[in-house]
Legacy VTK file of the C-alpha trace (Angstrom):
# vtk DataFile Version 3.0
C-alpha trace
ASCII
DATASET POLYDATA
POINTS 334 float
0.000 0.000 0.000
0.955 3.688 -0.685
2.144 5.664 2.098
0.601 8.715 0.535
-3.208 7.653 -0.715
-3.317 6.908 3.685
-2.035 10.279 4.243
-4.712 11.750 1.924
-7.289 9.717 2.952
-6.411 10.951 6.649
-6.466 14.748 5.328
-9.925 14.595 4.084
-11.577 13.158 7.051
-9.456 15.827 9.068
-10.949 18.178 6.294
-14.249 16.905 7.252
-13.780 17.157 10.923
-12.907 20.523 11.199
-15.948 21.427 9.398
-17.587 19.815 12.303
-15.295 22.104 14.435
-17.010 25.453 12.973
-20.429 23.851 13.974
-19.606 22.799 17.135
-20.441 19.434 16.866
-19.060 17.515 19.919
-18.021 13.565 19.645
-20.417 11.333 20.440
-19.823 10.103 24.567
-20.836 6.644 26.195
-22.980 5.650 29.244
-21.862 6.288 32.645
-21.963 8.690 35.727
-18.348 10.755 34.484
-19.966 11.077 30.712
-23.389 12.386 32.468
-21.606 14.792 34.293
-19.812 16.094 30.897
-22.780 15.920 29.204
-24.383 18.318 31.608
-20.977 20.804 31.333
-21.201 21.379 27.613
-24.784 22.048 27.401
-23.988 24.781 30.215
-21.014 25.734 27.844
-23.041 25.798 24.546
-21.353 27.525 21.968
-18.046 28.491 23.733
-16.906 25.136 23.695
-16.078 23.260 20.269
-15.708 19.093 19.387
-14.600 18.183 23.228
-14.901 14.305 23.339
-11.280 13.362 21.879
-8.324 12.285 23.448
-6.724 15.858 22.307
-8.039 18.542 20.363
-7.367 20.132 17.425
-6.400 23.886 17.525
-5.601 24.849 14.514
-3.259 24.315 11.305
0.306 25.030 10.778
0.936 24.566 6.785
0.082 21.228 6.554
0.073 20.446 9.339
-2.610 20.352 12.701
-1.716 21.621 16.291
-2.477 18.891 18.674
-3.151 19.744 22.008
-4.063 17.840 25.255
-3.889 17.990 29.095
-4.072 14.949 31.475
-4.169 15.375 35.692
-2.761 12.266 38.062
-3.576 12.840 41.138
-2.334 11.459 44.600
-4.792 8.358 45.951
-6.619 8.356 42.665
-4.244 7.373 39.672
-1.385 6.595 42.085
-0.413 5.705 45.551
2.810 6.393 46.986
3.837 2.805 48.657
3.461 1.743 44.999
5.689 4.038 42.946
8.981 5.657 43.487
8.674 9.539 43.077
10.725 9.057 39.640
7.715 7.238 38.476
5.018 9.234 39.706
6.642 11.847 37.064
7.073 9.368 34.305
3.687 8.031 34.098
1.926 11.063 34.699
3.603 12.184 31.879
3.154 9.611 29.994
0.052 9.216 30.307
-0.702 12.934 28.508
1.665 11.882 25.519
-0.353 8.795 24.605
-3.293 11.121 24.001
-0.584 12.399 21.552
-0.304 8.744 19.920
-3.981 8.595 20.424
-4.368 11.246 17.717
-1.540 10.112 15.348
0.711 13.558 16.298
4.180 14.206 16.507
5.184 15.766 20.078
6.484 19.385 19.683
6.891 19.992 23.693
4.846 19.801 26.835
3.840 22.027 30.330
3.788 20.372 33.730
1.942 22.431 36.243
2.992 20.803 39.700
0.739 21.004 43.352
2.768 19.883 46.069
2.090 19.360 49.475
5.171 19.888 52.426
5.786 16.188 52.851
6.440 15.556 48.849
9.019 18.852 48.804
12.246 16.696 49.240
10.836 14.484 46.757
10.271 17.113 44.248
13.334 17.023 42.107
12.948 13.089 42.062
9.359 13.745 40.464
10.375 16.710 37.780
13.541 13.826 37.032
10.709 11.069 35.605
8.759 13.999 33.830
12.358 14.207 31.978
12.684 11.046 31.570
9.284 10.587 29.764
10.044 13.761 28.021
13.155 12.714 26.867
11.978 9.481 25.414
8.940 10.580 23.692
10.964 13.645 21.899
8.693 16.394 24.033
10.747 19.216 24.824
9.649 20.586 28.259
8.288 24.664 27.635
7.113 25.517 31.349
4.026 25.155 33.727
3.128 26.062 36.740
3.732 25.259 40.895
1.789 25.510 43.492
1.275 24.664 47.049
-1.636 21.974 47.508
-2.863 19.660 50.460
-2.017 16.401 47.914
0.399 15.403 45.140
-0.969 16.353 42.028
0.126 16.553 38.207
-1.433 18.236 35.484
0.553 17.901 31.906
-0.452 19.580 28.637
1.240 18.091 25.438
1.206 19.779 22.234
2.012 18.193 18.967
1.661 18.050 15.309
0.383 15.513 12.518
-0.444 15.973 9.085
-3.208 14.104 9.010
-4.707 13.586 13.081
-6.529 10.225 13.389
-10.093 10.454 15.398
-11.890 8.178 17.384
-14.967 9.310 15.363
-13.261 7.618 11.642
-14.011 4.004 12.021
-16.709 2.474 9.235
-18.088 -0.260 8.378
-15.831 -3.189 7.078
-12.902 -1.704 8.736
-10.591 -4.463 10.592
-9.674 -3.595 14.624
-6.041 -3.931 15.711
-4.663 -3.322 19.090
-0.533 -2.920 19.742
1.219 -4.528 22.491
0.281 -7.061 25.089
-2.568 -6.152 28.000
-2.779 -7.105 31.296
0.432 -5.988 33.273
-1.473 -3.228 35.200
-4.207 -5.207 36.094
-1.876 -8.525 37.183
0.207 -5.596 38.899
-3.001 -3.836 40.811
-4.004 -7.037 41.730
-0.938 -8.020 43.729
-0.883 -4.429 45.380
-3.897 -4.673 46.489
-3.017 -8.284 47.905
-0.331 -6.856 49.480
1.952 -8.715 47.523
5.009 -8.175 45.316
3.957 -7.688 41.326
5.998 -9.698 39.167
8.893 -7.946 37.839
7.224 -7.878 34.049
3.851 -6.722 35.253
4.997 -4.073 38.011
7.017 -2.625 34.761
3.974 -2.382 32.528
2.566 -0.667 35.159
5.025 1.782 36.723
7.005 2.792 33.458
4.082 2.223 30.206
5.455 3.407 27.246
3.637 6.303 24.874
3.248 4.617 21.548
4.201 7.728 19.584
6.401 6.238 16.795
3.901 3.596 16.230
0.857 6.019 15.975
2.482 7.762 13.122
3.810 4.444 11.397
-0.017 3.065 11.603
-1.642 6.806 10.738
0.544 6.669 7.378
-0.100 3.030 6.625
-4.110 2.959 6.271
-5.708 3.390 10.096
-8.766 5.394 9.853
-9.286 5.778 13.852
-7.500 4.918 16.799
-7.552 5.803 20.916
-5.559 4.600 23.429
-6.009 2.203 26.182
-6.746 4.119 29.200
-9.730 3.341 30.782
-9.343 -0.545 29.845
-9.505 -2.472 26.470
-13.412 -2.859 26.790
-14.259 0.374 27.901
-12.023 2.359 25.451
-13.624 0.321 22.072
-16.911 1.331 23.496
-15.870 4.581 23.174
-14.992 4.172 19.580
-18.036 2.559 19.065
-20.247 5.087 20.468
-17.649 8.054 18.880
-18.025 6.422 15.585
-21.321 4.921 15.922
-20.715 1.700 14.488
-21.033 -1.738 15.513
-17.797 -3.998 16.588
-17.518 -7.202 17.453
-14.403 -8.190 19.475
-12.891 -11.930 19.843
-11.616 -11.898 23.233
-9.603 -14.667 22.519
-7.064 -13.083 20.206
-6.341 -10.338 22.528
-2.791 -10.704 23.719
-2.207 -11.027 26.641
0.288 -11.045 28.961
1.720 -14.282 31.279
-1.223 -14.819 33.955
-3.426 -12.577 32.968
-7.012 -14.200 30.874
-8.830 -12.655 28.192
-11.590 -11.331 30.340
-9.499 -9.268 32.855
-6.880 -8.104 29.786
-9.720 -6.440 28.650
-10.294 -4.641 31.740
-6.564 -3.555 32.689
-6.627 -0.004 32.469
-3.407 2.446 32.128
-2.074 0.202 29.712
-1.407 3.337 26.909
-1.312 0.836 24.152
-3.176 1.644 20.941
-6.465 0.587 19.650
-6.867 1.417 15.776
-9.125 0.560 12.851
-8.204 -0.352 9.012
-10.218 -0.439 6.506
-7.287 -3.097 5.153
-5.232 -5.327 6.467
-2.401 -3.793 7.786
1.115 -5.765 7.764
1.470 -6.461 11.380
4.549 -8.692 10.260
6.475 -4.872 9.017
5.187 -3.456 12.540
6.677 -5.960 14.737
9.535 -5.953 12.598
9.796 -2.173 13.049
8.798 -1.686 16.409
9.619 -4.913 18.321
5.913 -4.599 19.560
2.942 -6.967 18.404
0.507 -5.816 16.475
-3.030 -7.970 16.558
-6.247 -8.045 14.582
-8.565 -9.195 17.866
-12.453 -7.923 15.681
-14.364 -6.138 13.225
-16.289 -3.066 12.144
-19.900 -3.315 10.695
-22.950 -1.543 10.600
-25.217 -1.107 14.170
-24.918 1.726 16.528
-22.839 2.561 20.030
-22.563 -1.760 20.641
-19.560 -3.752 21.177
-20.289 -7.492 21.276
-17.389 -9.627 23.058
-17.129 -13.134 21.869
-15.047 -16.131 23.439
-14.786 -18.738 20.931
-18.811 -18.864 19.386
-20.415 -17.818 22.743
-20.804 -13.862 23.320
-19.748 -12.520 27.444
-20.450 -9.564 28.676
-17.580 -6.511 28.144
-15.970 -5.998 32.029
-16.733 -2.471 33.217
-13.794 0.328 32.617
-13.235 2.843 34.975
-14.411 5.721 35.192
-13.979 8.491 37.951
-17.613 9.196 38.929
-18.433 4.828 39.418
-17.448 3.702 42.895
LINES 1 335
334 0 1 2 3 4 5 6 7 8 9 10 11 12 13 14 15 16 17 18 19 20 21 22 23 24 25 26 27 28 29 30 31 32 33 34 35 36 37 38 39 40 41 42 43 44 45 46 47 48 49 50 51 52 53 54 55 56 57 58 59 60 61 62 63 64 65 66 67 68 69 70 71 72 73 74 75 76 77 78 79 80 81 82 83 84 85 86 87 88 89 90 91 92 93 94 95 96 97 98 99 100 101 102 103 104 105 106 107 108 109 110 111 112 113 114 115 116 117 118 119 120 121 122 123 124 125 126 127 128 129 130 131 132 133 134 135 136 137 138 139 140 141 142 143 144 145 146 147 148 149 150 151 152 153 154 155 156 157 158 159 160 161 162 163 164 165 166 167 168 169 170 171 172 173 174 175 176 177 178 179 180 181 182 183 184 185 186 187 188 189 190 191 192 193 194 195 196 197 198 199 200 201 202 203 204 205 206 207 208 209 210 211 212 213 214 215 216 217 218 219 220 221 222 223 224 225 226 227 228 229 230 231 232 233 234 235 236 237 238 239 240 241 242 243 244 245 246 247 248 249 250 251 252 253 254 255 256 257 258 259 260 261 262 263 264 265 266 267 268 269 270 271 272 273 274 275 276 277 278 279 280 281 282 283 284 285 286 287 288 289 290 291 292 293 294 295 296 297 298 299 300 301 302 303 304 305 306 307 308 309 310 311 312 313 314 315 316 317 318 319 320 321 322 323 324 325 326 327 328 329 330 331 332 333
């Protein structure tokens, strides 16, 4: 396949989208109490608020070429705990977490901000947290710009990436007939979570995928130029985040749970629910040569279901029987 007939392919639905832009169309949001409550937000916002539903947004162009910008928060006792990461971590995957909403959208990193509340007791651990935000920085290609300190009663981390791509990919793109990939191999932060909260030791492989994920950035832009049509990354959990495409896209998709990969220990069923993984999901409308990807990337890349027609429904199957999807998380859902 072409590199370029992708590239244009990605240019008119971006051409398309920003049309949507002017009108202020917003993408299309799941169930659930945290989607209610954003719901509610932008019909308060009306007008002043344009196409909020992506994993970044689009700002504006630059030649040929979109400004992709997104912010992501990690705060103490909600995305992390400190008996479970070392400070150099907290830094890294708070980062990293706001640069996969870069791969999310197919975009090049051109820098970042890091806007910092710290409480007394993390203040000798500060330059051990702004160290992992370098590191993750440093590995992704994001230059750090600025941000923004303050004092606060917990740890908290708010970083805003900003990047580029010629043509952005949208969780809104997939159609009917398209095929439904996913990179990597899930499960390490829900194997690694699970001995936490046991009290035990992760093992070494899981505590890994866990404490130091990896922003698929290089990847994004390798699958945006080869023929994916819509992608987001896996946040929230495998089977929460293609319900989002679903519902974004609203299509139909039918996942076989069986093919996901997975990693040692970990089943089908609760791969599908690890969340924090920042691995990609992305749609094709043709096959795309997953032998060239792992080639490239050292990384798997699996076809695990399918696009067709329907509306906002994601059916699981396990062999010929269909399960129901686990729950993802979401903020608002105790």
């Amino acid at each position: 396949m072409s590199g370029q007939d992708p590239i244009r392919r990605r240019r008119a639905i971006e051409q398309r989208a920003m049309r949507e832009t002017e009108h202020t169309a917003h993408t299309a949001l799941g169930s659930g109490a945290e989607f209610d409550a954003i719901r509610r937000i932008l019909e308060r916002w009306g007008p002043r608020a344009k196409r909020i539903g992506d994993d970044a947004a689009i700002v504006t162009t630059l030649g040929d070429r979109a400004l992709v910008v997104s912010t992501d928060s990690s705060i103490e006792n909600v995305h992390f705990r400190a008996d479970w990461l070392t400070p150099v971590e907290i830094g890294y995957r708070a980062t990293t977490a706001a640069l996969s909403d870069l791969a999310a959208m197919g975009a090049k990193p051109l820098g970042l901000l890091a806007a910092l509340a710290v409480p007394e007791e993390w203040r000798s651990r500060l330059e051990q947290i702004t160290d992992g935000i370098g590191d993750a920085a440093e590995l992704a290609g994001a230059p750090i710009l600025g941000g923004d300190m303050s004092r606060s009663g917990e740890l908290g981390l708010t970083i805003t990436v900003l990047g580029a791509a010629r043509a952005a990919l949208f969780r809104t793109s997939a159609r009917p007939g398209d095929q439904v990939y996913v990179t990597g191999r899930l499960g390490g932060p829900f194997a690694a979570l699970r001995a936490f909260n046991s009290g035990e030791s992760p093992a070494r492989e899981h505590r890994k995928r866990f404490a130091r994920p990896v922003a698929r950035i290089a990847e994004s832009i390798w699958l945006n130029e080869h023929g994916a049509t819509a992608a987001i990354d896996i946040s929230d959990g495998f089977a929460a985040d293609i319900r989002h495409l679903a519902v974004a896209s609203r299509v139909g998709i039918t996942i076989q749970l069986d093919r996901l990969p997975c990693v040692d220990g970990v089943s089908p069923l609760d791969a599908a629910a690890s969340g924090e993984e920042y691995e990609l999901i992305v749609t094709a409308p043709a096959a795309l040569d997953t032998s060239e990807f792992a080639s490239r990337f050292g990384l798997e890349l699996t076809e695990v279901g399918d696009v067709a027609h329907g509306k906002d429904e994601v059916r699981f199957m396990l062999g010929d029987e269909q399960v129901p999807g686990p729950p993802g998380y979401s903020h608002f859902t105790k």
